[in-house]
C-alpha positions as CSV (number, residue, x, y, z in Angstrom):
1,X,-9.3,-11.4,-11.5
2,X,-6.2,-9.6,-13.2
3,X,-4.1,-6.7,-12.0
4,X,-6.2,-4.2,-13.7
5,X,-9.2,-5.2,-12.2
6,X,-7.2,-5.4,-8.9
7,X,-6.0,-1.4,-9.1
8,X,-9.6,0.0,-9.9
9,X,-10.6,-1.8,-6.9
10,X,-7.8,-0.3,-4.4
11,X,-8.6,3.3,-6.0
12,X,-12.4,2.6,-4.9
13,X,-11.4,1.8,-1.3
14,X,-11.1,-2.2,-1.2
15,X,-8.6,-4.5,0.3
16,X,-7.2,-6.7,-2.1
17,X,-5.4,-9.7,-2.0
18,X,-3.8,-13.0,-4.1
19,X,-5.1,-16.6,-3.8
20,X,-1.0,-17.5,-4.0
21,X,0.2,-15.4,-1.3
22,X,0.7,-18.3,1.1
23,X,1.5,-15.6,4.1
24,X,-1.9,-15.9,6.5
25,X,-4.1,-12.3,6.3
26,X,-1.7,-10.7,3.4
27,X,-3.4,-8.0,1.4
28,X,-3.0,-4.8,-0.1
29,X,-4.4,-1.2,0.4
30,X,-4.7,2.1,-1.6
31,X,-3.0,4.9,1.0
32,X,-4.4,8.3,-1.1
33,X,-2.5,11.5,-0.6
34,X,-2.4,13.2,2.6
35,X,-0.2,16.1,4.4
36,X,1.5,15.7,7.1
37,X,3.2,17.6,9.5
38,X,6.8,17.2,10.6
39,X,7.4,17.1,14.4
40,X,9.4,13.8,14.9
41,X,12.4,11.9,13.7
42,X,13.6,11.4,11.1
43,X,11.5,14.1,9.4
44,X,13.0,16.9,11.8
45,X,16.4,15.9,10.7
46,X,15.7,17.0,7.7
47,X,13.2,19.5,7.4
48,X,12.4,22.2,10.3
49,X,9.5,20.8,13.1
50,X,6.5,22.1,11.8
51,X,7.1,22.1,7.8
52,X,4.2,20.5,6.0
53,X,5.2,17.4,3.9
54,X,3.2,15.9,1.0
55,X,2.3,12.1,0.6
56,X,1.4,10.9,-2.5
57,X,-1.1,8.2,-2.9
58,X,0.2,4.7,-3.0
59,X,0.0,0.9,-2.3
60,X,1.3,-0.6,0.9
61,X,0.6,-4.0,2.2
62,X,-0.4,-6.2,5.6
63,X,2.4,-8.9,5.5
64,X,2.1,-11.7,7.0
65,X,3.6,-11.0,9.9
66,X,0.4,-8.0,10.4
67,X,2.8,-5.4,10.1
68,X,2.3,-2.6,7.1
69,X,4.6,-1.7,4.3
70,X,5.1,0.2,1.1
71,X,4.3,-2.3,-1.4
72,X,5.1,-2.6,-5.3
73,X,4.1,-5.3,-7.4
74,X,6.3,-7.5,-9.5
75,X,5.9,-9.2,-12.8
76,X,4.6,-11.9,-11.4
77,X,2.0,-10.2,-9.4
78,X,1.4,-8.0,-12.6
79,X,0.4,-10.9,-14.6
80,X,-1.1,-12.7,-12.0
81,X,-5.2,-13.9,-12.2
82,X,-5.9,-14.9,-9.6
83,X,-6.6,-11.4,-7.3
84,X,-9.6,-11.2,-5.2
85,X,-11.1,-9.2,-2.1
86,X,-10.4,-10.0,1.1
């Protein structure tokens, strides 16, 4: 499937991933927009403990190492065809 196909399915809630990833258990998730409160670093180095902070939605990813990132695509998953669920 193509990129397009790939972003309607992280807006409805599904993991997504690419057949040439060749990390083991890499995929990609919609975060949606959330509030948060600040009461840790480095947040409270910047804003007073207790300031509410908005997220806006986003994509991170599981690399392969199973930790989670902030994830943007590049041209080459843009134009990819070969995404699929996980």
């Amino acid at each position: 499937m193509n990129y397009s196909w790939a972003l309607n399915e992280l807006k409805a809630g599904k993991t997504i991933t690419r057949k040439g990833w060749n990390g083991k258990d890499m995929f990609i998730y919609y975060v949606p927009p959330s509030k948060f409160t600040v009461n840790r670093p480095p947040l409270t180095r910047i804003y007073e403990k207790g300031t509410k902070v908005s997220y806006l939605g986003h994509i991170d990813m599981r690399n392969a190492d199973g930790d989670h990132v902030p994830w943007t695509a590049n041209q080459a998953d843009q134009l990819a065809d070969d995404w699929e669920h996980c």
